[in-house]
C-alpha positions, -999 to 999 in steps of 0.1 A, spaced: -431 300 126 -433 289 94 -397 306 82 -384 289 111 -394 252 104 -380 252 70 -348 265 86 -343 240 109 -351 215 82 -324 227 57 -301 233 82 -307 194 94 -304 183 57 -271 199 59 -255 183 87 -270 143 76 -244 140 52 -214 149 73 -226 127 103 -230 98 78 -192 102 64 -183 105 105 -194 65 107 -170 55 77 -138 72 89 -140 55 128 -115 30 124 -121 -10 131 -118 -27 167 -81 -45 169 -91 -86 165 -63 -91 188 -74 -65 214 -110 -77 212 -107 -114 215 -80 -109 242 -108 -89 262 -132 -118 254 -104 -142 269 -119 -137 305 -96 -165 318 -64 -156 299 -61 -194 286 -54 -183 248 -87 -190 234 -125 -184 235 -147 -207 251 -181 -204 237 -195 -187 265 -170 -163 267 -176 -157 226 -213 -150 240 -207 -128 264 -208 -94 242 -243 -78 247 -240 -83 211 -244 -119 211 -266 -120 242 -293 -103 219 -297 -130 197 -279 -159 206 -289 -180 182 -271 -160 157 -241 -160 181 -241 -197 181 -243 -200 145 -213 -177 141 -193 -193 169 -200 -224 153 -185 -209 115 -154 -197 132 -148 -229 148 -132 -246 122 -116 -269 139 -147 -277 158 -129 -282 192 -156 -265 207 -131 -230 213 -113 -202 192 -79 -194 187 -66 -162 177 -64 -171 143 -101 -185 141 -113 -155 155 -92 -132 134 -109 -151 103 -143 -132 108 -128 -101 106 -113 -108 70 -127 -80 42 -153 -102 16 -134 -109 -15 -156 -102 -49 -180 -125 -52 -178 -143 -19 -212 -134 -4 -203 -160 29 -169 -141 40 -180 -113 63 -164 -81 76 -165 -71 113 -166 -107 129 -174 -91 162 -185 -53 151 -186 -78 154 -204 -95 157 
């Protein structure tokens, strides 16, 4: 019984590695295709309750807010394309307030 613990466990600290490496090769969600999902009514750009809709957001939607608020640039209380696309922009170095994954994202 004994053998066979220690086998499963080494076998298990195997196969942790190789599932963590899985994670970094799945590619990132289109912007385009994702926001054009969120785009319910086909109008072009995200109201805010359509932004809110993932079960993402609806999980804590202060957050949600706070991020639909940041994207809004324009603060015209909806996002364009472009907007939207901005949260999905790689962090430069050194710029701790640009995010990756807007809608992973978010």
């Amino acid at each position: 019984m004994k053998h066979t613990c220690i086998a499963i466990l080494a076998t298990s600290a195997l196969l942790l590695p190789a599932r963590a490496e899985e994670g970094a090769d799945k590619p990132k969600p289109d912007p385009a295709k994702v926001f054009a999902k969120m785009d319910t009514n086909a109008d072009g750009t995200l109201s805010k309750d359509e932004f809110m809709s993932l079960p993402k957001r609806q999980k804590d939607p202060v957050k949600g807010a706070k991020k639909f608020t940041k994207l809004d640039t324009d603060a015209n209380g909806s996002l364009t394309l472009d907007e939207y696309k901005a949260g999905f922009k790689k962090p430069k170095d050194g710029d701790k307030d640009a995010k990756s994954g807007g809608s992973s994202e978010e």
